[in-house]
C-alpha positions as a Markdown table, in Angstrom:
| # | Residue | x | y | z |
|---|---|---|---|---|
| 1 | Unk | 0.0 | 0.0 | 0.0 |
| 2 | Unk | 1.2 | 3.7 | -1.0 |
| 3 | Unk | 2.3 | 5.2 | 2.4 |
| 4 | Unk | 1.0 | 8.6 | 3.5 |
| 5 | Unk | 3.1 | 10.4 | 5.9 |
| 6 | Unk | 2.2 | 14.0 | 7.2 |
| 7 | Unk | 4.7 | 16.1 | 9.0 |
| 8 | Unk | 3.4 | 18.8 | 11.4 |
| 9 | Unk | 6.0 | 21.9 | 12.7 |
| 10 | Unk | 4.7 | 24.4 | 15.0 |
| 11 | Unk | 6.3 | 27.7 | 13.5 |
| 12 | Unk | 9.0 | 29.3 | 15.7 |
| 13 | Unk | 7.0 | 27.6 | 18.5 |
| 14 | Unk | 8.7 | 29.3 | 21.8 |
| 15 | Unk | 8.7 | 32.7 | 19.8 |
| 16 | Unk | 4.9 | 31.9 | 19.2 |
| 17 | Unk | 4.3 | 31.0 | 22.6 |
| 18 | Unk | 5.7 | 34.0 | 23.9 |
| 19 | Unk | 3.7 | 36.3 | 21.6 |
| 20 | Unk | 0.5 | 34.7 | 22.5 |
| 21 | Unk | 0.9 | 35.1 | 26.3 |
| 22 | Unk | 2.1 | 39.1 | 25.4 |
| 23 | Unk | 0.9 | 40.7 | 21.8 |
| 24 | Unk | 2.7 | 43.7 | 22.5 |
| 25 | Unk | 6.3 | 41.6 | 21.2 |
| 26 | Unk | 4.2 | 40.8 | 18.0 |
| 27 | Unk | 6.3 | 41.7 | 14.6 |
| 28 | Unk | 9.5 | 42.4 | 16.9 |
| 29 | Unk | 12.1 | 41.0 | 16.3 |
| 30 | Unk | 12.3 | 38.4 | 19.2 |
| 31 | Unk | 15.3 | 36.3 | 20.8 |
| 32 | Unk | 14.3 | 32.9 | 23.0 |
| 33 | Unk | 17.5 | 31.7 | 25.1 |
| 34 | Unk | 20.2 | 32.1 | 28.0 |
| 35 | Unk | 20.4 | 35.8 | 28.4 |
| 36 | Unk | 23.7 | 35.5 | 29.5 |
| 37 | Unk | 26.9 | 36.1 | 26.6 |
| 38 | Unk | 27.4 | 32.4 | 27.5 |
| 39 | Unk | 23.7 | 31.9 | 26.4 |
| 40 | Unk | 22.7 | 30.2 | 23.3 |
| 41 | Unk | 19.7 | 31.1 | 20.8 |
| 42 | Unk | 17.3 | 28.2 | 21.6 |
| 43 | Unk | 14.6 | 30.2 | 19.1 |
| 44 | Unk | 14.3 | 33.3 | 16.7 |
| 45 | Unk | 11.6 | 35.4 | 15.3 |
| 46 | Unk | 11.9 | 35.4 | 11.4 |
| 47 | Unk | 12.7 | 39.5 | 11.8 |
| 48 | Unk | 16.1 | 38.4 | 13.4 |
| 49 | Unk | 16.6 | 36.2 | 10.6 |
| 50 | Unk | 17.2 | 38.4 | 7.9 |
| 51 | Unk | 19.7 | 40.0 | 9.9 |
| 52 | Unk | 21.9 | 36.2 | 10.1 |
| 53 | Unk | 20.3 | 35.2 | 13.0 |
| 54 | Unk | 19.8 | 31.4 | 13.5 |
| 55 | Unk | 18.7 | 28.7 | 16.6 |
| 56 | Unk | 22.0 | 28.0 | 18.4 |
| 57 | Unk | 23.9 | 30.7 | 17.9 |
| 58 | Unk | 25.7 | 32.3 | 20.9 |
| 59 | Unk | 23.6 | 34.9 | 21.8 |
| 60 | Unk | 26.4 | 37.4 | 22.2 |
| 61 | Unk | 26.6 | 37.3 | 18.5 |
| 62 | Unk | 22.9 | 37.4 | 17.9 |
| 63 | Unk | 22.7 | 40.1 | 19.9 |
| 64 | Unk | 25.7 | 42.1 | 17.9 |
| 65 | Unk | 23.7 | 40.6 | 14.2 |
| 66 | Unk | 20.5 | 42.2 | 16.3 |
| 67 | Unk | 20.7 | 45.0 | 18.8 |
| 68 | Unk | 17.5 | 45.7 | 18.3 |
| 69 | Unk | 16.1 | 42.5 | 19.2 |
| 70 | Unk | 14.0 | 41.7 | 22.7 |
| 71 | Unk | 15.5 | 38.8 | 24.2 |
| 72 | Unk | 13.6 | 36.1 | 26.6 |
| 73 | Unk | 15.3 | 33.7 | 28.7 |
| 74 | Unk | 11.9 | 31.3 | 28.0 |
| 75 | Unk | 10.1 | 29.2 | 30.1 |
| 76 | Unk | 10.0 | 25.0 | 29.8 |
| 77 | Unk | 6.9 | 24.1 | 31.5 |
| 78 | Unk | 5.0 | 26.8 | 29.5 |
| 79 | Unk | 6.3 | 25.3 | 26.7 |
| 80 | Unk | 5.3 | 22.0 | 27.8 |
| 81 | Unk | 1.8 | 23.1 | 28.8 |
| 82 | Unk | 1.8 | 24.4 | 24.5 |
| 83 | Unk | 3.1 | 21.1 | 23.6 |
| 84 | Unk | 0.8 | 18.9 | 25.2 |
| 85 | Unk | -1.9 | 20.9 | 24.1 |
| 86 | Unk | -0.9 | 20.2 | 20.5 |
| 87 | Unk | -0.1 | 17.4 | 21.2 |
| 88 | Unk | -3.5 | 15.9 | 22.4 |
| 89 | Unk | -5.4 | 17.8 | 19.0 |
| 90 | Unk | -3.5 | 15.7 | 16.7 |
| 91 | Unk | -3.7 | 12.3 | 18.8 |
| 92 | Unk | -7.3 | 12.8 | 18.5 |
| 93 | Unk | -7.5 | 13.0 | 15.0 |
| 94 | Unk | -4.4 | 10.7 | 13.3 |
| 95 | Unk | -4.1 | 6.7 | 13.4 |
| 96 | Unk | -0.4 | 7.0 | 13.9 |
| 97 | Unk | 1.4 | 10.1 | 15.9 |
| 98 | Unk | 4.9 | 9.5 | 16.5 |
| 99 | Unk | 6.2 | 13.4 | 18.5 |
| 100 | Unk | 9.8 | 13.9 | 17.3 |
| 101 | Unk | 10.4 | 17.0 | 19.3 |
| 102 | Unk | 8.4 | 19.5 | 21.2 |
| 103 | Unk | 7.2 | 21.3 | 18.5 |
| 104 | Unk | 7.2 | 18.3 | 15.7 |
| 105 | Unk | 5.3 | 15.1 | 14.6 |
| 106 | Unk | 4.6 | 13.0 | 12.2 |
| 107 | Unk | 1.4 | 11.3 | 11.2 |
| 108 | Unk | 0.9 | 8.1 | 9.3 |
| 109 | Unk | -2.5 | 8.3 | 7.4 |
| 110 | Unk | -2.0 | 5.4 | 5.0 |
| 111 | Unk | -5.3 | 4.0 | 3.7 |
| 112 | Unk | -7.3 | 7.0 | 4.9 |
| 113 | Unk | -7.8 | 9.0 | 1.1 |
| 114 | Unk | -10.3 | 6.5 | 0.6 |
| 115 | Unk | -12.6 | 7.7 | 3.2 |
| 116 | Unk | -11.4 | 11.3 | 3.9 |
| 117 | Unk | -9.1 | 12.9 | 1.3 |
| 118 | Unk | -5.5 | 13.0 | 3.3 |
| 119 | Unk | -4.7 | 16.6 | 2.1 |
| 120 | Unk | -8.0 | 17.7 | 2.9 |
| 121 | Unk | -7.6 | 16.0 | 6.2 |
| 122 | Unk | -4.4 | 17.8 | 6.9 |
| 123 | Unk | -5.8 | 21.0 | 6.3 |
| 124 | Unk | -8.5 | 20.7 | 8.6 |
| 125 | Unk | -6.2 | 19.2 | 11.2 |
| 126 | Unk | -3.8 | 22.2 | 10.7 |
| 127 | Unk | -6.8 | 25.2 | 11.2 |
| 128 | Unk | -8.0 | 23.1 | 14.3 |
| 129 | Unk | -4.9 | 23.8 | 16.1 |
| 130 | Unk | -4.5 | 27.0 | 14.9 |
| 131 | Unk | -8.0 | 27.5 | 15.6 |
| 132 | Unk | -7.5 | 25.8 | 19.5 |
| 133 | Unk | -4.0 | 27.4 | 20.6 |
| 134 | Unk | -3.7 | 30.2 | 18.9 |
| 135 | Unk | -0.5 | 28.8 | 17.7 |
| 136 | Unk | 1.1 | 29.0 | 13.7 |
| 137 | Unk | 1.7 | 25.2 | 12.2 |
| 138 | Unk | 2.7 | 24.3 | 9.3 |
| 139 | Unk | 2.6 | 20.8 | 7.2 |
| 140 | Unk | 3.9 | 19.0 | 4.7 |
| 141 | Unk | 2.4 | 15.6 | 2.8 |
| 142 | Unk | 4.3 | 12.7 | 1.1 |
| 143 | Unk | 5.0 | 9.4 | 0.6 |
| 144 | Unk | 7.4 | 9.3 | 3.8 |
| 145 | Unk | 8.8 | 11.0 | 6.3 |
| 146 | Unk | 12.0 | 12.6 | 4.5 |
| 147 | Unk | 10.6 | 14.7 | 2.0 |
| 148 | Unk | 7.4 | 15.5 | 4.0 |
| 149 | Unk | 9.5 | 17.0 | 6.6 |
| 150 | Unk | 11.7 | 19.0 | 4.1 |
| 151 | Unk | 8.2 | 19.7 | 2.8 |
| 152 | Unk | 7.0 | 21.4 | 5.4 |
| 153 | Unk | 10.1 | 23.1 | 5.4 |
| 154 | Unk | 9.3 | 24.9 | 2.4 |
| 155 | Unk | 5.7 | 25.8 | 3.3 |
| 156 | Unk | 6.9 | 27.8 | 6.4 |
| 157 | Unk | 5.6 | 29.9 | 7.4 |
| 158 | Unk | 2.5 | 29.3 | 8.5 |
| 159 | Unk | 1.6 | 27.1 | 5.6 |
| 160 | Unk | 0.7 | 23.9 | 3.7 |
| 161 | Unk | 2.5 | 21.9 | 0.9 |
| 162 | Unk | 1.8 | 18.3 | -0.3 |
| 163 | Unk | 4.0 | 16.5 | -2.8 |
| 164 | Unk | 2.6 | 14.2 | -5.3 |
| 165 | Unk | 3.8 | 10.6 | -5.8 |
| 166 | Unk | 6.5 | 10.3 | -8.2 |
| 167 | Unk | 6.9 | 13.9 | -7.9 |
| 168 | Unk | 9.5 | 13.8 | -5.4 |
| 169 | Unk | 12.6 | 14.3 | -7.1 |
| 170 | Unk | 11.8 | 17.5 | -9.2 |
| 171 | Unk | 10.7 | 18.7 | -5.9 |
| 172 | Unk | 14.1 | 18.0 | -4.7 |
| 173 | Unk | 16.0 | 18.7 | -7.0 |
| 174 | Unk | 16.6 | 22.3 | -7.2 |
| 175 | Unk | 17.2 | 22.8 | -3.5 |
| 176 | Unk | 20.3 | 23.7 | -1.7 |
| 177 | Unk | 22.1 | 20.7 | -0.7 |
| 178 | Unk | 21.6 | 21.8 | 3.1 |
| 179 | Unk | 17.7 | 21.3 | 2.8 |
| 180 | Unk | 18.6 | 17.3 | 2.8 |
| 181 | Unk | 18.0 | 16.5 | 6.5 |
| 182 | Unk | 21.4 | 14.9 | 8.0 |
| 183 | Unk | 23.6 | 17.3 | 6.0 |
| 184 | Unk | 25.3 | 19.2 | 9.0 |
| 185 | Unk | 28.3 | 22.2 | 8.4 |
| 186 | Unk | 30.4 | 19.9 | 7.8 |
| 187 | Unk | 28.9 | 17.5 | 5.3 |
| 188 | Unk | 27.8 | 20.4 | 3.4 |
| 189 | Unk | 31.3 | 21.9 | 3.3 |
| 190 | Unk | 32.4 | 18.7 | 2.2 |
| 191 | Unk | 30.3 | 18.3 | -0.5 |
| 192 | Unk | 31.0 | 22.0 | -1.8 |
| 193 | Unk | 34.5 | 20.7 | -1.4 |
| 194 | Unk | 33.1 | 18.5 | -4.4 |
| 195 | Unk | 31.3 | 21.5 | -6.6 |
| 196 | Unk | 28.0 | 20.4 | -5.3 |
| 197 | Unk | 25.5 | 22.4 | -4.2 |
| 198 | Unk | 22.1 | 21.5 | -5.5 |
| 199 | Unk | 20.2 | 18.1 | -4.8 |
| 200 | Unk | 20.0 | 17.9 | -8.0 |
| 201 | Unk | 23.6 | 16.6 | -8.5 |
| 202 | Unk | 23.6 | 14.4 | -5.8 |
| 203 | Unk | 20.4 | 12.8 | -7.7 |
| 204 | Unk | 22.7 | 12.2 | -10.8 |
| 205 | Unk | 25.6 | 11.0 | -8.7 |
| 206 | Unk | 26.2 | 7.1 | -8.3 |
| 207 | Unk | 25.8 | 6.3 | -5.4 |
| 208 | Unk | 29.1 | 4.5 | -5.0 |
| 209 | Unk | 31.2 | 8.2 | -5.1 |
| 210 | Unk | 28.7 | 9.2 | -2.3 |
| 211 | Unk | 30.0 | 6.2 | -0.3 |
| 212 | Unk | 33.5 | 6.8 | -1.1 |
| 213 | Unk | 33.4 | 11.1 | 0.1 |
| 214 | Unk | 30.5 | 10.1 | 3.0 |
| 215 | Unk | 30.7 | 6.5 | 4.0 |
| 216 | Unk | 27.6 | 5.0 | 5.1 |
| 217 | Unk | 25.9 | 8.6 | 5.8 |
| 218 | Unk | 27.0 | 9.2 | 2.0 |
| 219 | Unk | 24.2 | 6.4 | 1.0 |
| 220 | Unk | 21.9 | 7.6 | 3.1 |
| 221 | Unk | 22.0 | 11.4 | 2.0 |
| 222 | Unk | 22.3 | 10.0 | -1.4 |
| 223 | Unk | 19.0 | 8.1 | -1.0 |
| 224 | Unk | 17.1 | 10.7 | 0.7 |
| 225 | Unk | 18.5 | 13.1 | -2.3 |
| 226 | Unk | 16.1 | 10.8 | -4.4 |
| 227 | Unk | 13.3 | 11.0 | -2.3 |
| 228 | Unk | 13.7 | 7.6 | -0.9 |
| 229 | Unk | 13.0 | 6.7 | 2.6 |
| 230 | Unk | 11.3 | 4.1 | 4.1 |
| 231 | Unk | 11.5 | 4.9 | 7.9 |
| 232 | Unk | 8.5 | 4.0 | 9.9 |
| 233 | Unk | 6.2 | 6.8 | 12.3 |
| 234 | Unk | 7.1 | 5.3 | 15.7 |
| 235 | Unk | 4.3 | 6.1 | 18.5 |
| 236 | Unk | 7.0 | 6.0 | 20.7 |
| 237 | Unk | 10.7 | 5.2 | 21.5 |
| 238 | Unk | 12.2 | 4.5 | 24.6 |
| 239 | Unk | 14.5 | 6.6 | 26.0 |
| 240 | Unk | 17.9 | 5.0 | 26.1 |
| 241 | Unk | 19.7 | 7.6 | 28.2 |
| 242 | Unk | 19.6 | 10.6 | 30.9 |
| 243 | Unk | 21.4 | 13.2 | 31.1 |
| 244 | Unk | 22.3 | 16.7 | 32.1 |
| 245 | Unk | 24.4 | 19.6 | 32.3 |
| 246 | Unk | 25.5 | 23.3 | 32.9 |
| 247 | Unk | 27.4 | 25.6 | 31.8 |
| 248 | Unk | 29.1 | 28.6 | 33.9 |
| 249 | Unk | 28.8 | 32.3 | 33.3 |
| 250 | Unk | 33.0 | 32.5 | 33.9 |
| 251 | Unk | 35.3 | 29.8 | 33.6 |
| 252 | Unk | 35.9 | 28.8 | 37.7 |
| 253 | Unk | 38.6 | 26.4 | 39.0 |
| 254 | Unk | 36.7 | 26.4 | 42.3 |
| 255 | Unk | 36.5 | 22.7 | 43.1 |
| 256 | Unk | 34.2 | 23.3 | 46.1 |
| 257 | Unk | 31.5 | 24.5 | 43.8 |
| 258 | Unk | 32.4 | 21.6 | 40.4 |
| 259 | Unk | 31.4 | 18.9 | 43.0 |
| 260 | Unk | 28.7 | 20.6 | 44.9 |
| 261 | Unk | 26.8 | 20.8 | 41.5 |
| 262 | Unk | 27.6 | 17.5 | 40.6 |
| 263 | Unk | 26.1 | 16.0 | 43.8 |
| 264 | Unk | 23.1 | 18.3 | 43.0 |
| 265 | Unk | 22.9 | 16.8 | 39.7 |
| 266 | Unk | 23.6 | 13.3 | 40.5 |
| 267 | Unk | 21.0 | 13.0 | 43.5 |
| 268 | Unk | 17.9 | 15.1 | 40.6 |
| 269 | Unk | 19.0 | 12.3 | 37.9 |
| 270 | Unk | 18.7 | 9.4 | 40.7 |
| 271 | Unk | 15.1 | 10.9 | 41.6 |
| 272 | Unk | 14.5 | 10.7 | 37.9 |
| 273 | Unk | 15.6 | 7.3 | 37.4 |
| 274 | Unk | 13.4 | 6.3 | 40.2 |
| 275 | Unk | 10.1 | 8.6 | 39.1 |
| 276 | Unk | 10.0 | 6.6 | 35.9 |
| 277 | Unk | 11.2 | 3.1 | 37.2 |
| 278 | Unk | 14.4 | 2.9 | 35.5 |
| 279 | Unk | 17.6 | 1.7 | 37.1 |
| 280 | Unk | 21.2 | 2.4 | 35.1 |
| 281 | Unk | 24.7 | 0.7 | 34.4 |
| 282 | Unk | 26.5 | 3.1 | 33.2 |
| 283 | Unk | 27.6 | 6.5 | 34.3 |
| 284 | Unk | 29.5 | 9.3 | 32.5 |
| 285 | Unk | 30.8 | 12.7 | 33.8 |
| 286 | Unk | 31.9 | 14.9 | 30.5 |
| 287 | Unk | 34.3 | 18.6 | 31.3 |
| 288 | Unk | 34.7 | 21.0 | 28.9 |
| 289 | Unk | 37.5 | 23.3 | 29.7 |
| 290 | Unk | 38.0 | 27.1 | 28.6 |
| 291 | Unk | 39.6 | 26.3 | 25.8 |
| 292 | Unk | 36.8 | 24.1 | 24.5 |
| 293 | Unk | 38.7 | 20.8 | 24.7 |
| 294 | Unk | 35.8 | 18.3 | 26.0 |
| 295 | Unk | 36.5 | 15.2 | 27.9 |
| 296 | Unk | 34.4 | 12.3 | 29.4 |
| 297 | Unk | 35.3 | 9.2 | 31.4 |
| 298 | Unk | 32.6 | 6.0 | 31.3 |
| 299 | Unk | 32.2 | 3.6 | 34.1 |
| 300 | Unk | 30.1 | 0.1 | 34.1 |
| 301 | Unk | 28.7 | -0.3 | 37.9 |
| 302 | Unk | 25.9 | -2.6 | 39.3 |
| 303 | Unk | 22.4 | -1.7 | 38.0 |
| 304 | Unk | 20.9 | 0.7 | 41.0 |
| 305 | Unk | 18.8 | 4.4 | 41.0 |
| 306 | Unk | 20.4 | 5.0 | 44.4 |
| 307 | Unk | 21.3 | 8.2 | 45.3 |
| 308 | Unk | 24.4 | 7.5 | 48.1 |
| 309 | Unk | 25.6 | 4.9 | 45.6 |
| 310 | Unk | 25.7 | 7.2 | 42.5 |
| 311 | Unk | 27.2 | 10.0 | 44.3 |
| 312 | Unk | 30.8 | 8.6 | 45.0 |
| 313 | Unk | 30.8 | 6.7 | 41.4 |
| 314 | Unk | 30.8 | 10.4 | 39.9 |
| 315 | Unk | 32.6 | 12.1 | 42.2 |
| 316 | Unk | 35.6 | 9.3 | 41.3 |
| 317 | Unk | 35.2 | 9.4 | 37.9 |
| 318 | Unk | 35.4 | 13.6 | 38.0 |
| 319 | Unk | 38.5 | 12.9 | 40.0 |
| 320 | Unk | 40.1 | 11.3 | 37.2 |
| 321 | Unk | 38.8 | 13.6 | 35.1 |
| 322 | Unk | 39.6 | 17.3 | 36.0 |
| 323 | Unk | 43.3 | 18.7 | 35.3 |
| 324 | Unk | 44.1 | 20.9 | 38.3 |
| 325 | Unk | 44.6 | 24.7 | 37.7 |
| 326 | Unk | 42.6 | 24.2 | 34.2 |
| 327 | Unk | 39.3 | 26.7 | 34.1 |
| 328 | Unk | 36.3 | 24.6 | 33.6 |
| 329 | Unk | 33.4 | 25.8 | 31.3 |
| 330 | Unk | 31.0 | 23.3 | 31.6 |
| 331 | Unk | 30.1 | 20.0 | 33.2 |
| 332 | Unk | 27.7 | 17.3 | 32.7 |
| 333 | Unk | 26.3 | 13.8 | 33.5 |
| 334 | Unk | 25.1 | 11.0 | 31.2 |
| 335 | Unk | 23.2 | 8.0 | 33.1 |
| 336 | Unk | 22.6 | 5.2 | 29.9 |
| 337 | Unk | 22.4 | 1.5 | 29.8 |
| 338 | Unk | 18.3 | 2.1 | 31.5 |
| 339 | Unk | 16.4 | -0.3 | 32.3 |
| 340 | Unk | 13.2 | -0.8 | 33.8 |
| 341 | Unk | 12.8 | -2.1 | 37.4 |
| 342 | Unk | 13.0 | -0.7 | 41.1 |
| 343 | Unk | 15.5 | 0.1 | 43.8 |
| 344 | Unk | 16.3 | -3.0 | 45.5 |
| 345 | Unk | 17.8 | -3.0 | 49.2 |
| 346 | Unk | 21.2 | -4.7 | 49.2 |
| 347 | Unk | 21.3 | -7.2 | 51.6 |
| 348 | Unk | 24.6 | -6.3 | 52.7 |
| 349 | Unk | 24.8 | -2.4 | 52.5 |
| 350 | Unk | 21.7 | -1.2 | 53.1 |
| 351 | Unk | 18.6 | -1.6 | 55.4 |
| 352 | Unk | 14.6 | -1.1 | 55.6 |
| 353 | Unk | 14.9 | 2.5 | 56.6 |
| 354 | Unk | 17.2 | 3.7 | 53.3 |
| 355 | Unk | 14.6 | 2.3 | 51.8 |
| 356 | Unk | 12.0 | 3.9 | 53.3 |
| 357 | Unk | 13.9 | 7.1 | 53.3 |
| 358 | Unk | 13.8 | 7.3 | 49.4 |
| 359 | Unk | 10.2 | 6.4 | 49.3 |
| 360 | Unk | 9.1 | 9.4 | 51.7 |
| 361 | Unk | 11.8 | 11.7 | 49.8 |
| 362 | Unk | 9.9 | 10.5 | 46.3 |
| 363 | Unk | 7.0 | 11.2 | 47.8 |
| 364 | Unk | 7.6 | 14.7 | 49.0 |
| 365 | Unk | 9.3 | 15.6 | 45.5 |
| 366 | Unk | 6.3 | 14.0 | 43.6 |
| 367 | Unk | 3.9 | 16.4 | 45.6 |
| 368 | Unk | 5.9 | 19.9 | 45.7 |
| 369 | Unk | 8.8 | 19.4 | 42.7 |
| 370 | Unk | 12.1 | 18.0 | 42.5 |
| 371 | Unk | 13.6 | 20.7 | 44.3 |
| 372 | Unk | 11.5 | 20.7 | 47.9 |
| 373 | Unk | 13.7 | 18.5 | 49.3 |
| 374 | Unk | 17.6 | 18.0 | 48.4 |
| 375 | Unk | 20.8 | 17.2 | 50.0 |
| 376 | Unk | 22.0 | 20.6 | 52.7 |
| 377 | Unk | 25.6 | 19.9 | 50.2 |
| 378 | Unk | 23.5 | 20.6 | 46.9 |
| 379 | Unk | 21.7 | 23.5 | 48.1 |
| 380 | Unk | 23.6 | 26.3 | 46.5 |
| 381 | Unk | 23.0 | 24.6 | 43.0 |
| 382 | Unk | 19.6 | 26.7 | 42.3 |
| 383 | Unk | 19.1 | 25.3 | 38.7 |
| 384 | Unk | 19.0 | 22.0 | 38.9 |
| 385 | Unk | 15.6 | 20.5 | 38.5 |
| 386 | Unk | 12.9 | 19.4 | 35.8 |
| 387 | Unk | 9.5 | 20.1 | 34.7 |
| 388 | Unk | 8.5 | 16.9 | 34.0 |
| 389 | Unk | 8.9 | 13.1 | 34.0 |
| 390 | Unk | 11.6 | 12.6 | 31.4 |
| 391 | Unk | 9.8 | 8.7 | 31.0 |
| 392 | Unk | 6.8 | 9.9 | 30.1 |
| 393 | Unk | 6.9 | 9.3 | 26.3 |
| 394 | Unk | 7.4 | 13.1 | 25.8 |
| 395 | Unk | 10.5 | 14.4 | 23.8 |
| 396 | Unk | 12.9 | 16.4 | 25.7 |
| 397 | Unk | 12.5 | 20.5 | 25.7 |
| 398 | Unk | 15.6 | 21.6 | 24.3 |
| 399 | Unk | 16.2 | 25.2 | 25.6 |
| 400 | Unk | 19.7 | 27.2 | 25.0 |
| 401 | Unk | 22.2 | 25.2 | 27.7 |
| 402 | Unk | 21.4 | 26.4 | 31.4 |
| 403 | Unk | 23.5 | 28.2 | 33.4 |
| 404 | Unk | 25.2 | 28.2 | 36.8 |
């Protein structure tokens, strides 16, 4: 059967979120992100755009492309609240939802232009939300996911665009190179390396030089440059990892504060692991020092979601880690290997009341947030904390990385 995928994009959704709750920043030229210089453009108003400005930029340069600009440091759980709202519309109306991001989905309406009309369909879908939230969308309608999503690319903003069946290479085909999804900076330097710049060529390319410049990525852009794609809509995917981190408005060496904040990161990501049932194997502690050099040390350890066990695991690895005297910029945790299952007492280390002790600190943290009750060590780490149950199905809300 002909596959019909449609992609959905809320337009500059935390832009559009903001100018809903205030119509005074309406045709301004807007700025979403850390307000900081350190602060990265998590979302821009098409007025900045004409001036260079682009989602994860430093601010401090936005702001130089931009003076003009109003600048937000956003809000996640108001975002969220948007989201969901969306979110819930379109699950009401499609067979298939699979949410790629907090402001993107795809739907699978296979089978349904027999009955309905899938373009027709998508329209109305589109002016219900719109209609609903008061929030811009726009769509785009193919045979799969690829070229719907570069679709609706096109269509922006605030717009509509279906591609016919065996239409999908002309579509394509005059199209900068960096419309392809998976063609980063440095792929598309690469290939301009190579005199190509247009889909186009890559469509009259064999495939076997595409291998040769790209390796296995090199098929893959080279099939997706030909319309090809046969990736399923997924309802939903598990999340495979955790993680978190900050960055610091100056570079510090102070090792008092590195280790307070990872305590205060370590014990939020335990609570986590235990909201959504999920124990871990692995733990990672990444440093990024002022001169942008990153590094990251792994460690396998029994499968727990303990906090007092967790704790001294990263605290070692971060010993091994940090060069003395060198100024850190940022600093984060990673917390994979998940899977699902409780926090067992060990016979041998712990006792009834630690376990007890984590159930009445869950239970506090469930009621009044994350936050209510921490660890006296991690209480000068105000920004660690979450919205919402990372395990809840929900894509992650990428803002511009938080500060400390």
């Amino acid at each position: 059967m002909l596959r019909t995928i449609l992609h959905l994009d809320l337009d500059t959704f935390y832009v559009s979120v903001e100018r809903l709750m205030n119509s005074s920043l309406q045709h301004k030229p807007l700025l979403v992100g850390g307000v900081s210089d350190r602060g990265v453009v998590a979302a821009c108003s098409y007025e900045t755009r004409t001036f260079g400005v682009h989602s994860g930029m430093p601010m401090k340069i936005a702001k130089e492309l931009c003076p003009e600009a109003v600048i937000i440091k956003g809000n996640a759980g108001t975002y969220s609240k948007y989201s969901d709202l969306v979110t819930e519309i379109i699950k009401e109306q499609v067979p298939v939802l699979e949410k790629s991001s907090i402001d993107e989905f795809y739907a699978d309406l296979s089978g349904m232009d027999k009955f309905f009309g899938c373009f027709d369909y998508s329209k109305e879908l589109r002016h219900k939300v719109i209609k609903e939230t008061g929030l811009p969308i726009s769509f785009g309608l193919s045979t799969n996911k690829v070229v719907s999503k570069v679709a609706t690319n096109e269509a922006k903003p605030n717009n509509q665009l279906m591609i016919d069946f065996g239409t999908e290479k002309p579509f394509l085909a005059p199209l900068s190179i960096k419309k392809i999804p998976m063609v980063g900076d440095k792929t598309y330097q690469t290939l301009r390396g190579l005199g190509v710049k247009y889909v186009r060529t890559i469509q009259e390319m064999p495939v076997d030089v595409m291998k040769r410049v790209l390796g296995a990525n090199g098929y893959t852009i080279w099939k997706r440059a030909n319309g090809i794609d046969d990736t399923p809509v997924i309802a939903f995917s598990e999340r495979k990892s955790i993680s978190t981190e900050r960055t610091f408005d100056k570079d510090t060496i102070d090792v008092y504060k590195l280790r307070t904040l990872l305590i205060a990161m370590t014990e939020n990501l335990a609570y986590q692991l235990r909201r959504g049932n999920k124990l871990t194997a692995s733990i990672t502690v990444k440093v990024r020092y002022s001169d942008f050099n990153t590094y990251s040390k792994q460690l396998k350890i029994p499968y727990t979601s303990a906090d007092h066990l967790l704790i001294p695991k990263i605290l070692e690895l971060f010993e091994k880690l940090y060069q003395k005297r060198m100024l850190v910029r940022l600093i984060g945790i990673r917390f994979s290997h998940l899977v699902n299952g409780n926090y067992q007492i060990n016979l041998f280390e712990d006792n009834e009341k630690q376990l007890n002790l984590y159930k009445a600190l869950d239970h506090i943290r469930g009621q009044y947030g994350d936050r209510s009750v921490i660890r006296a060590v991690a209480m000068g780490s105000k920004t660690i904390g979450r919205m919402q149950n990372p395990f809840n199905g929900q894509p992650p809300v990428v803002l511009a990385h938080r500060k400390h």
